[in-house]
N, C-alpha and C positions, 0 to 999 in steps of 0.2 A: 679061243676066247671070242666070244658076240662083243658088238660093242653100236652104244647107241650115244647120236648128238642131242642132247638135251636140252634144250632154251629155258634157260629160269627165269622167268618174272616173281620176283616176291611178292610184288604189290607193296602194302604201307601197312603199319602198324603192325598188330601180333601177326600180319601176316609172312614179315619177312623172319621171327622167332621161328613160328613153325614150319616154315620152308627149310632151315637152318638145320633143323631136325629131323624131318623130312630125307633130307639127302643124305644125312648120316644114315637113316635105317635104309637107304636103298644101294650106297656104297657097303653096307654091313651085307646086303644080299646079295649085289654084286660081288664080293669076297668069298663069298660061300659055294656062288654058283659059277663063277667063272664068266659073270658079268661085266663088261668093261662101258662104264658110264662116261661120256666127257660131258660137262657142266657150261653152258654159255649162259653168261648172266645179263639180263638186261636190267637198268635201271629205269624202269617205266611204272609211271602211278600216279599220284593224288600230288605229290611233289614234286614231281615233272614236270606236273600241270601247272603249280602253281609259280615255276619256272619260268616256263617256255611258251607256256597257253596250252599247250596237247599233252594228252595223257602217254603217247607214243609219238616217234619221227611219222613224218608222211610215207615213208617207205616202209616202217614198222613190220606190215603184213608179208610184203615179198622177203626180209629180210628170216620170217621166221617159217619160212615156206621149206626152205634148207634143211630142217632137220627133222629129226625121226619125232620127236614128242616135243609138245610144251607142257612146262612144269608151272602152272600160277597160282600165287596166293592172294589173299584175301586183299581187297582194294577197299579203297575209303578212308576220306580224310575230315575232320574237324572243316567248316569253312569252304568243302568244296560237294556242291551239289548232288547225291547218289546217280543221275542222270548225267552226270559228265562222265563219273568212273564207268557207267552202262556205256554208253555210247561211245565212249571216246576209245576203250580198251578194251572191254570184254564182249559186248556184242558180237564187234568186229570179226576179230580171233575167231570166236565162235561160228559166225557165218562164213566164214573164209575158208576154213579149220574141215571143216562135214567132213 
């Protein structure tokens, strides 16, 4: 059996619904093909932010450097700027990520 470390960020709103879902259809494949998933969840987003002031820890990046994929959903919050969840979360990832 393969097996892959996962980093979940759900993000906020319907994004943490369909991440929820998400992993169900990938544990269903996982099952089938002799997949073996482990699931690390992080709680980082638009309520983090409005928390703590950052969208992620300052370490955030090195912390998700660790595994084989990251799994993110949809970000964005009511009251918090599209340009915090850009910059603060997804960008980053992204440029770090290549």
């Amino acid at each position: 059996m393969s097996g892959y470390q996962i980093a979940v960020i759900p993000g906020d709103g319907i994004g943490t619904e369909v991440m929820r879902e998400g992993i169900r259809v990938l544990e269903a494949i996982g099952d089938r093909f002799s997949i073996d998933f482990t699931w690390h969840h992080f709680d980082w987003g638009c309520k983090t932010y409005l928390q703590t002031g950052r969208m992620m820890p300052e370490n955030g990046i090195e912390s998700l450097k660790e595994f084989t994929a990251i799994y993110l959903g949809a970000v964005g919050f009511p009251g918090v700027p599209d340009h915090v969840s850009l910059w603060g979360l997804l960008i980053p990832i992204r440029r770090e990520m290549r």
